[in-house]
C-alpha positions in Angstrom: -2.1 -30.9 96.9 -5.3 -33.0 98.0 -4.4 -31.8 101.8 -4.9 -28.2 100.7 -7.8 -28.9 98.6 -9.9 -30.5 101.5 -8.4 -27.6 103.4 -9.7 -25.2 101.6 -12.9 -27.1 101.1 -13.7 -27.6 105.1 -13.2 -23.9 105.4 -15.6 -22.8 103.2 -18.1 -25.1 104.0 -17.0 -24.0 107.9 -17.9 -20.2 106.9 -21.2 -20.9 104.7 -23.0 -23.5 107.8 -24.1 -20.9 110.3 -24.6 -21.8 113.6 -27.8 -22.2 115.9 -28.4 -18.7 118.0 -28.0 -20.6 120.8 -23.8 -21.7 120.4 -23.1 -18.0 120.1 -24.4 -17.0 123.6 -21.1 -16.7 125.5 -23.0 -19.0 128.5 -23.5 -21.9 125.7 -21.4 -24.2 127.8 -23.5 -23.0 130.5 -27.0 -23.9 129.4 -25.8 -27.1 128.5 -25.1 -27.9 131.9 -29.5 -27.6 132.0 -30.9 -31.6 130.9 -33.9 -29.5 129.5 -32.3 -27.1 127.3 -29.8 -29.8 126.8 -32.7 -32.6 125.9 -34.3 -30.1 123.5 -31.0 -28.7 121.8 -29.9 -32.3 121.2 -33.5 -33.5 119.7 -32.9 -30.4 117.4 -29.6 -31.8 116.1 -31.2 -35.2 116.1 -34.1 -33.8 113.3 -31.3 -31.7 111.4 -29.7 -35.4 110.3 -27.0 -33.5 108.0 -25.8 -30.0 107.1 -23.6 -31.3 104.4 -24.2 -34.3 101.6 -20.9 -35.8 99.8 -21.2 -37.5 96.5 -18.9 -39.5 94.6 -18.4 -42.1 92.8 -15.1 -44.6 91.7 -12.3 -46.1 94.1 -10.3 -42.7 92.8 -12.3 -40.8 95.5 -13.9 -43.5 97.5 -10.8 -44.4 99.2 -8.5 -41.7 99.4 -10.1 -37.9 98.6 -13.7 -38.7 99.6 -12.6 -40.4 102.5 -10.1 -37.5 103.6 -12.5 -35.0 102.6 -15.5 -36.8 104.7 -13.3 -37.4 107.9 -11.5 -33.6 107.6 -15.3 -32.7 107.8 -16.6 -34.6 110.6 -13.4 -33.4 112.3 -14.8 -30.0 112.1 -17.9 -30.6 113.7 -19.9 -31.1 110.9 -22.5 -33.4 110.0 -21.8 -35.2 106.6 -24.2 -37.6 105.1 -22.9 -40.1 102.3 -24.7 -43.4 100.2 -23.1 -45.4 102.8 -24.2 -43.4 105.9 -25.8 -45.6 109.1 -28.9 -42.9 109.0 -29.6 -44.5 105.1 -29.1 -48.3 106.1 -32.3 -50.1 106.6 -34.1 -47.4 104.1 -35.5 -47.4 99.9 -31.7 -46.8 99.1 -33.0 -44.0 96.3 -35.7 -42.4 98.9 -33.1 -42.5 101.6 -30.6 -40.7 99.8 -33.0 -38.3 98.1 -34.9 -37.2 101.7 -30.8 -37.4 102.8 -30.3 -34.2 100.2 -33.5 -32.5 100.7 -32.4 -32.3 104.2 -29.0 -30.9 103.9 -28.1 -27.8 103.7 -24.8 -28.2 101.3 -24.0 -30.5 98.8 -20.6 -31.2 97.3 -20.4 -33.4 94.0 -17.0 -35.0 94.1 -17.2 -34.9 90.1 -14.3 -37.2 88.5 -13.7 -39.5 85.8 -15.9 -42.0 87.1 -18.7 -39.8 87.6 -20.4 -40.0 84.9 -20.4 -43.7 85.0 -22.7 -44.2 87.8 -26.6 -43.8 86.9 -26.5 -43.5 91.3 -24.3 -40.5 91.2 -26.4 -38.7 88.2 -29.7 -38.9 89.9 -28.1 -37.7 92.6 -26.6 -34.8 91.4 -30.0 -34.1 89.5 -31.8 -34.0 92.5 -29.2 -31.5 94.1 -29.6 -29.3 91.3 -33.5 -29.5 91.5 -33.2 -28.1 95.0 -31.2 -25.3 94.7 -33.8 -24.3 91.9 -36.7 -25.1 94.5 -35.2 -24.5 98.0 -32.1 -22.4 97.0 -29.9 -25.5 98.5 -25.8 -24.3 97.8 -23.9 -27.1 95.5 -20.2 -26.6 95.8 -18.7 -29.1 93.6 -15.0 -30.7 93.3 -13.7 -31.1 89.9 -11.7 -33.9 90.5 -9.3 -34.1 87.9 -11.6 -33.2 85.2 -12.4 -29.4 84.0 -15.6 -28.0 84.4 -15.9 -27.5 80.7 -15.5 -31.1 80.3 -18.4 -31.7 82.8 -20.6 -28.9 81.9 -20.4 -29.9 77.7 -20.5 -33.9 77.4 -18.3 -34.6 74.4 -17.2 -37.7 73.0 -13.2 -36.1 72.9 -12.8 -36.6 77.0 -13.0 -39.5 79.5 -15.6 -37.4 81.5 -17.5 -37.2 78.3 -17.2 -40.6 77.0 -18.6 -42.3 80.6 -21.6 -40.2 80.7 -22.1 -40.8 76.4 -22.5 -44.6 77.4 -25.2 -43.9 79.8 -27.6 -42.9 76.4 -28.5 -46.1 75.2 -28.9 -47.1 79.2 -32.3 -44.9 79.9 -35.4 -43.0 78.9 -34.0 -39.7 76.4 -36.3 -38.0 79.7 -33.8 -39.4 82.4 -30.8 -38.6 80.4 -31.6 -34.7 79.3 -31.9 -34.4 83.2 -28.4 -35.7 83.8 -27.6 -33.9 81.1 -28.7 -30.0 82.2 -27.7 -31.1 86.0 -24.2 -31.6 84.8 -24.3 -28.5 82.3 -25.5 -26.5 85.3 -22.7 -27.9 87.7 -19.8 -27.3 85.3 -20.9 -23.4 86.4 -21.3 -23.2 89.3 -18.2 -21.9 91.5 -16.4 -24.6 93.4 -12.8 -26.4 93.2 -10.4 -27.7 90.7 -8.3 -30.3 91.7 -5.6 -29.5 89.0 -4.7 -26.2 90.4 -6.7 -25.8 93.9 -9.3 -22.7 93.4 -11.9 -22.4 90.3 
C-alpha cells in the first residue's frame, strides 16, 4: 500500500514541477552537446538547490516511507531537499532549513504520529504555510496514518493530538498558536491519506 502511495505521490509532484523551456526543445540533447549552454544550464540548476522539500519526523517515516518516498523521487529526476541534506550540513541548522524551503518550489509534510512531537518539524511546517500565504509555494501533505481532522483540530482524544498538547507548556503561547493555525491550515489542504491512498 506504501508502494502505491509514493506512486501516486511522485506523479503528482512529476505533473505540478514544470520543466525549464529549454528540455522541451526537441534538440535539448543537442545543445547540451555546447560547454556554453551546457556551463550556463548547469549553474542554473546549481542556484535552483531544490524543487521539492520532505519533512518528517519519527523512525515510522524516517526509515522506511520517508526514505522510499525520498529515493522514488530522486529516481525521477527530481531535486529533494531534507534536514539531513549535504546542501544544509556546515549551515545555522534553522536558517539552512528555512532558506532550504523558501527555495523550493513544493513541500510535502510527512504528517504522522510523531509529528507533532518535534518542535523541528512544527517550525517547519509553519514556515511552509507562511510561504504559500506570501509566495503562493504548493504544500502537498501525507497523512501518515493519522486523519486530517485529527491534525487540523488538536484534541486531547488522539495520539496526533496528545503529542502536539505536550508541546504547550514547552514554548511562548506566540510559537504555539503558530503551530497551531499551520497544522489547522494543513489538515485542509488536498494531499494523501495513508489509510486508504487518495484524500
Amino acid at each position: 500500500r506504501d508502494g502505491k502511495l509514493v506512486q501516486m505521490v511522485v506523479e503528482r509532484v512529476s505533473s505540478e514541477l514544470q520543466t525549464m523551456w529549454i528540455e522541451q526543445l526537441p534538440i535539448f540533447p543537442m545543445l547540451m552537446s555546447n560547454y556554453h549552454i551546457r556551463s550556463a544550464y548547469n549553474y542554473f540548476l546549481e542556484k535552483k538547490r531544490g524543487e521539492v522539500f520532505l519533512a518528517f519526523h519519527g523512525l515510522d517515516t524516517r526509515t522506511h516511507f520517508a526514505a522510499c518516498l525520498y529515493s522514488s523521487l530522486v529516481g525521477a529526476g527530481i531535486r529533494v531537499l531534507k534536514d539531513d541534506h549535504p546542501y544544509l550540513i556546515g549551515t545555522h541548522l534553522t536558517h539552512g532549513i528555512f532558506n532550504a524551503i523558501h527555495h523550493c518550489k513544493i513541500s510535502i509534510p510527512i504528517l504522522s504520529v510523531n509529528f507533532g512531537s518535534s518542535q523541528w518539524c512544527l517550525d517547519d511546517l509553519a514556515e511552509m504555510v507562511d510561504c504559500k500565504r506570501k509566495i503562493g509555494q504548493k504544500i502537498l501533505p501525507i497523512f501518515y496514518k493519522v486523519a486530517p481532522s485529527d491534525v487540523k483540530t488538536i484534541l486531547n482524544s488522539n495520539s496526533f493530538g496528545r503529542r502536539m498538547l505536550r508541546q504547550k507548556e514547552k514554548v511562548q503561547p506566540s510559537v504555539y498558536e503558530r503551530w497551531k493555525q499551520a497544522l489547522h491550515e494543513t489538515g485542509s489542504f488536498k494531499g494523501w491519506e495513508s489509510q486508504n491512498g487518495v484524500n
